[in-house]
C-alpha positions, 0 to 999 in steps of 0.5 A: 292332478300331476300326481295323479296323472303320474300314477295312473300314466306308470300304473298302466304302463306296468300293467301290461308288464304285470299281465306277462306276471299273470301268466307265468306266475298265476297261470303257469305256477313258472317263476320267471326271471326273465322278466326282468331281462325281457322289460328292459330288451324292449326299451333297448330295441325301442330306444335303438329303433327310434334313435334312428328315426324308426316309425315309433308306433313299430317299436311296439310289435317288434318289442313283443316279437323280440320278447316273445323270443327271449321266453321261448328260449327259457322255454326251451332251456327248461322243457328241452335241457330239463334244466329248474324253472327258476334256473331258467329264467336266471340263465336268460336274465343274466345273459339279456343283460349282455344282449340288452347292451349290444342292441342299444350300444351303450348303458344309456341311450336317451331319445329326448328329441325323437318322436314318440307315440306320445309325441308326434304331429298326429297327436299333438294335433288331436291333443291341443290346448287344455287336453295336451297333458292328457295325451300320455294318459289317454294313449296308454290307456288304450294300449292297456285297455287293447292288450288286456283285451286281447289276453282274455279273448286269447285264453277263451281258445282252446291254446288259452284253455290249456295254458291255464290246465297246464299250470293246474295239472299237467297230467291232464293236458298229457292225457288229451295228446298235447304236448305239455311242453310246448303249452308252457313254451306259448305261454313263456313266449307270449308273457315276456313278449308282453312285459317287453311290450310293456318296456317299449311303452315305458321308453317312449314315455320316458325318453330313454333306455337304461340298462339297470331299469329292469331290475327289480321288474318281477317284483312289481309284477308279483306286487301288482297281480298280488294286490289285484287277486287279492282285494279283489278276489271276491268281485266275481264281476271284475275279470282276473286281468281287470284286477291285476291291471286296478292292482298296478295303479293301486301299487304305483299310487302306494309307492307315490303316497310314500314318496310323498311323505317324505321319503327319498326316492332312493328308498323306493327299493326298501318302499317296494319290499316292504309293500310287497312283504306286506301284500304277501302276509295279508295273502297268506292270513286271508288264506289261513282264515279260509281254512279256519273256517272252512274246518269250523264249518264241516264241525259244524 
C-alpha cells in the first residue's frame, strides 16, 4: 500500500509537469529545454516562500506566474532573435540554474519544520486518524485533477484552438491575421508555468529544494506523454490530457516495479533511458505498422 500510494502521490505530481510536456512537445512541436530549468525555479521559490512562513498555498500561484515568465523569455529569445528552439530553451535552462541558486540562496534548502499544503492544522484536522496517510494522495489529486481541467477548458477558446493550429500550420494562423509568434509566446508561457507549478507541489511533498532536481525532467515528461498517447491513442473516450496524466502514474510505477527488483536507486537515470528508449521504439513500430497497412489497403 506504501508502494503504492508512492507511485500514485509522484505520479501525479508529474503529471502536471508532464501537461506543460504536452503542450510544447505535442501541441507545439517546441523541444523545450527549459523544463527542466522551470521544474526546479518552482521548488526554489517555494522552498524560499515557506522558509519564511509564507501561507503555503500562495507558493502555488507564484510558482506558475514565475515559471510562465521564464517561458516567455525563451519565447522571446526564439520569436524575437530568431534564435533554434532548441537552442532557446538551452539558453534559459543554463541560465536558471544560476537564477534557481540566487532565489534559494543556497544548493539545498530543506523545509522539514515548516507548513505545507499537505501538512497544516486545516488538513491534519480533516485527515485524522486511519485516513491521515492519504491526505497527500488526495490533495494532489485534486490539484491534478483541477489543473487538468482547467487545460482542456483553455484549449476549447479560440487562444487554445490556435495554440494547437500553430504547431499543425503556422501558415494558417498567419493567414487569419494572427501573430504566430505570440501563439507560441502563450503557449511557452503557460507549459512552464505548469511544470514550475508541478515543482512547487513537489517541494512541499518532499520538504525541500535541491538544485540538481530538475535534471532529467523533459525526459520524464517526453516519457510520461509518450506512454499516455501511445497506449491509449486508440480509447477515443479518454481526453488526450487524461491520457498523458494515466501515463505519468504508469511511468512512475515502471520506474518503482524496477527498483523493487533490486535495482539500486542510483540506477534509476539508465531505468529512465532505457523505458523512454523502449516507449520510443513501440512508437515508431506502432506507426510503421499504420503505414503497412495503410498501403495494403489502398492495393487492395
Amino acid at each position: 500500500m506504501i508502494l503504492l500510494l508512492s507511485v500514485l502521490e509522484q505520479g501525479m505530481v508529474y503529471a502536471i509537469m508532464a501537461l506543460g510536456v504536452y503542450i510544447t512537445y505535442k501541441i507545439l512541436d517546441f523541444p523545450d529545454l527549459t523544463v527542466d530549468g522551470s521544474f526546479p525555479m518552482g521548488a526554489a521559490i517555494t522552498a524560499l516562500l515557506i522558509s519564511k512562513d509564507i501561507n503555503p498555498l500562495i507558493c502555488l500561484p507564484i510558482s506558475f506566474l514565475l515559471g510562465a515568465f521564464a517561458g516567455t523569455i525563451t519565447g522571446f529569445i526564439h520569436v524575437k532573435f530568431k534564435v533554434r528552439d532548441l537552442l532557446s530553451g538551452i539558453i534559459m535552462m543554463t541560465a536558471l540554474y544560476t537564477v534557481n541558486l540566487r532565489i534559494a540562496g543556497r544548493a539545498n534548502l530543506p523545509i522539514y519544520q515548516n507548513t505545507t499544503i499537505f501538512d497544516n492544522d486545516l488538513v491534519n484536522n480533516i485527515f485524522r486518524g486511519s485516513i491521515s496517510p492519504y491526505k497527500t494522495v488526495v490533495l494532489i489529486f485534486l490539484i491534478t485533477v483541477i489543473g487538468k481541467l482547467l487545460l482542456d477548458g483553455y484549449l476549447k477558446t479560440k487562444s487554445g484552438m490556435l495554440l494547437r493550429a500553430v504547431g499543425d500550420n503556422e501558415k494558417l494562423v498567419t493567414s487569419l491575421s494572427v501573430d504566430k509568434g505570440t501563439v507560441k509566446l502563450a503557449g511557452l508561457a503557460i507549459a512552464n508555468g505548469l511544470v514550475a507549478l508541478s515543482g512547487s507541489i513537489f517541494a512541499q511533498q518532499q520538504r525541500y529544494f535541491d538544485i540538481s532536481m530538475g535534471t532529467g525532467t523533459v525526459v520524464i515528461g517526453l516519457a510520461s506523454v509518450i506512454i499516455g498517447t501511445t497506449l491509449f491513442k486508440k480509447l477515443t473516450l479518454l481526453k488526450v490530457t487524461t491520457s498523458v496524466v494515466i501515463g505519468s502514474i504508469l511511468y512512475k510505477g515502471c520506474v518503482a516495479v524496477a527498483i523493487s527488483l533490486g535495482f539500486e536507486s542510483t540506477d534509476l537515470k539508465m531505468i529512465t533511458a532505457v523505458l523512454f528508449l523502449g516507449i520510443l521504439i513501440l512508437g515508431m513500430e506502432r506507426k510503421r505498422r499504420a503505414r503497412t497497412n495503410a498501403r495494403v489497403t489502398e492495393n487492395i
